[in-house]
C-alpha positions in Angstrom: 10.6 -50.4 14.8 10.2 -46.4 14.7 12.2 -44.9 12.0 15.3 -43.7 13.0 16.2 -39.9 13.2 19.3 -39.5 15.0 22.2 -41.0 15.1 25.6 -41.0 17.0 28.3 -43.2 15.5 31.4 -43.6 17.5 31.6 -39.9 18.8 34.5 -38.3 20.5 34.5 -34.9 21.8 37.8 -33.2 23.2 38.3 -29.7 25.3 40.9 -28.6 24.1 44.2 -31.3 24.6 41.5 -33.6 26.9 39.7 -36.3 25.4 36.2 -36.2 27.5 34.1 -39.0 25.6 35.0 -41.5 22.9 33.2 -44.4 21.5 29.8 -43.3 21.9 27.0 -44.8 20.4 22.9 -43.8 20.0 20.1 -44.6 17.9 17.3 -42.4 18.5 14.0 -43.0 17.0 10.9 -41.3 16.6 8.7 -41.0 20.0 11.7 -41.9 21.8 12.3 -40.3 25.2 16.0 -40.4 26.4 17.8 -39.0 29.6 21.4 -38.6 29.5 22.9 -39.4 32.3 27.3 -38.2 33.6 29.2 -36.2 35.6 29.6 -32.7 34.6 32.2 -32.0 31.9 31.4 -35.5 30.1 30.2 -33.6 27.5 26.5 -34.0 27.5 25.5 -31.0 26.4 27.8 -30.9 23.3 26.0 -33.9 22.1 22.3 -31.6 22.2 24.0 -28.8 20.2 25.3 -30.9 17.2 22.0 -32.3 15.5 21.4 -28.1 15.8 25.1 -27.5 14.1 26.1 -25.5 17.2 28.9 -28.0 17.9 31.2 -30.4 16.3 33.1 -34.0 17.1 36.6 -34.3 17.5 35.8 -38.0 15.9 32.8 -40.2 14.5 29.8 -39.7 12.5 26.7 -37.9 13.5 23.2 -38.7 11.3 20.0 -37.1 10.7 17.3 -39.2 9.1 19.7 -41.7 7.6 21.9 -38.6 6.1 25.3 -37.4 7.4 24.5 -34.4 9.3 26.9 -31.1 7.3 26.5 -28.0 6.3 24.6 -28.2 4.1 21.7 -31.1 5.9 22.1 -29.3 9.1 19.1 -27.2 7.8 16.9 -29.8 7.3 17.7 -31.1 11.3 17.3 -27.4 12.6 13.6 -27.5 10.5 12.7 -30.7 13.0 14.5 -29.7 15.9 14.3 -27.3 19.1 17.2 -27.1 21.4 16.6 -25.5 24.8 19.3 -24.3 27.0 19.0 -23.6 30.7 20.6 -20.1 29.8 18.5 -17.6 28.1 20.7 -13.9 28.9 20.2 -13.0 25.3 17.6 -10.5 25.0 17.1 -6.5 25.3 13.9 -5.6 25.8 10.6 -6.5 26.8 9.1 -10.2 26.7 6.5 -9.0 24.1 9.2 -7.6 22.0 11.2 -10.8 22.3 8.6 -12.7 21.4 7.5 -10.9 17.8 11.1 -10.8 17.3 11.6 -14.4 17.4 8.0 -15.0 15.0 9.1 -12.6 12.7 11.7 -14.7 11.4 11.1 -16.3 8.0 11.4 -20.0 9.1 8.4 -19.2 12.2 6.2 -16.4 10.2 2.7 -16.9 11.4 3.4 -19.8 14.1 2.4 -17.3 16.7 -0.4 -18.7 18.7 -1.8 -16.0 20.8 -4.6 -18.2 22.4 -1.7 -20.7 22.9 0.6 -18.6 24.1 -1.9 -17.5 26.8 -2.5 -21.1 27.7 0.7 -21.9 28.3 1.6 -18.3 30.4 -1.3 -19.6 32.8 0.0 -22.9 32.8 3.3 -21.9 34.2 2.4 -20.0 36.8 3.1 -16.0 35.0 0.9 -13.3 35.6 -0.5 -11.6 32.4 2.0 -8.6 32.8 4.9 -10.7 31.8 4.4 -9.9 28.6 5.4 -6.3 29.2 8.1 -7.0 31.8 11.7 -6.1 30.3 13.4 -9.7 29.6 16.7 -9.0 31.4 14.5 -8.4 35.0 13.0 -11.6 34.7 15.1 -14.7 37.4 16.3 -17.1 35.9 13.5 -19.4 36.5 11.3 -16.6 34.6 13.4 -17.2 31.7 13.6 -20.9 31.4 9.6 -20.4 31.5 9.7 -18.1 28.7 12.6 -20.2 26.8 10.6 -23.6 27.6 6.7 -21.6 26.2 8.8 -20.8 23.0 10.0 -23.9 22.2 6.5 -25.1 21.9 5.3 -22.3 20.4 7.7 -22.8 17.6 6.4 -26.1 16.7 9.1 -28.6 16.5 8.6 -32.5 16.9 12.0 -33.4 18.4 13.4 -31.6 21.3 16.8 -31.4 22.7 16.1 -30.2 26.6 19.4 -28.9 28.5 18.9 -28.2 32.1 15.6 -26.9 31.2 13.8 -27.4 35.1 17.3 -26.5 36.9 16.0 -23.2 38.3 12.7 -24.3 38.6 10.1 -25.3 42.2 9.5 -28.5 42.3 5.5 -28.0 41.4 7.1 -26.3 37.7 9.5 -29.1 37.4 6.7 -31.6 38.0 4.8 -29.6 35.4 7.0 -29.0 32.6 8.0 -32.0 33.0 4.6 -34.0 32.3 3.9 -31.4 29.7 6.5 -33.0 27.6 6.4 -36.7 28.3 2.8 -36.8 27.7 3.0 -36.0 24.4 4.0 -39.0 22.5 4.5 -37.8 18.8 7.7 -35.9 20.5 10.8 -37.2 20.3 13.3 -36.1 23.6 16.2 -36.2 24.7 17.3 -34.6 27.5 19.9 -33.6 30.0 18.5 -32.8 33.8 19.8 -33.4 37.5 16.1 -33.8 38.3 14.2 -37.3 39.0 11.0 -35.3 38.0 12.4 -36.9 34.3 12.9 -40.5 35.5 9.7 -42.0 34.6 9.0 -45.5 33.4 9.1 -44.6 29.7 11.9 -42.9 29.7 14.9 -44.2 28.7 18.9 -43.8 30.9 21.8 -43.9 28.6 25.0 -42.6 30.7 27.8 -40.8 28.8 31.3 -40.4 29.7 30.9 -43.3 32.4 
């Protein structure tokens, strides 16, 4: 068996006075590739943001290579893991500049691939002057581009994928995502109203149902 990295030990998540989930259970081991599946409000994507720290249960236990995930092993998850959200309205400035901003951070000094980064531009369908286009000009399909070219940039081995192919063609769905799914020494788990995730290896867990 692949050694376990997350885990989700009879969760419960509340908004406010409503209960929306309870009971809920998940192993997730290394190389696994898992699709959550509920109606919206069933609290799916509060599930991605804990391992990251970015939310909390109202109830349960939540793990991280065999250790309760808290303040103070949340850091050791966040070193492992990239969460990408559909909704990237969080920059001033020009795609460049966000970029270097984002590298110059301790925790990603001198991950920045320009070859790579150049690659993966071209492989998404962006014209070379993206770089130089202001960030808050770009659609929103632009910016899940930009958010999804980061993520890999970065350098993580376990990704936590939120709606990432919502505003997306179908040929970029498609592309994005085989570009994940082919790479077996990533763990995913992801949340997406498209089939273009549904493949054989890919595993269905519903929540909230």
């Amino acid at each position: 068996m692949s050694p376990e990295l997350l885990k989700y030990e009879d969760i419960s998540i509340r908004y406010g006075e409503k209960e929306v989930l309870s009971h809920f259970d998940l192993d997730i081991n290394k190389g696994d590739r898992i699709l959550l599946k509920g109606r919206s409000g069933s609290g799916k994507s509060t599930l991605l943001k804990m391992p990251m720290g970015f939310a909390h249960p109202a109830g349960g236990s939540l793990y991280f290579n065999n250790h309760l995930l808290d303040s103070n092993t949340v850091w050791d998850a966040r070193k492992r893991i990239a969460y990408v959200s559909q909704d990237l309205d969080i920059y001033e400035g020009s795609v460049n500049e966000f970029i270097e901003e984002v590298f110059s951070y301790s925790f990603n000094e001198g991950k920045l691939d320009r070859t790579k980064l150049r690659r993966l531009l071209v492989y998404l369908g962006f014209e070379k002057d993206v770089l130089e286009m202001d960030f808050e000009d770009l659609s929103g399909g632009e910016k899940q581009r930009i958010g999804i070219i980061m993520s890999v940039l970065i350098g993580k081995d376990i990704y936590l994928l939120d709606e990432i192919t919502s505003s997306l063609d179908s040929a970029l769905k498609e592309k994005v995502a085989n570009y994940f799914l082919e790479r077996e020494e990533w763990t995913l788990v992801i949340i997406s109203h498209d089939d273009v995730w549904e493949k054989k290896d890919v595993k269905v867990v519903p929540v909230g149902v």
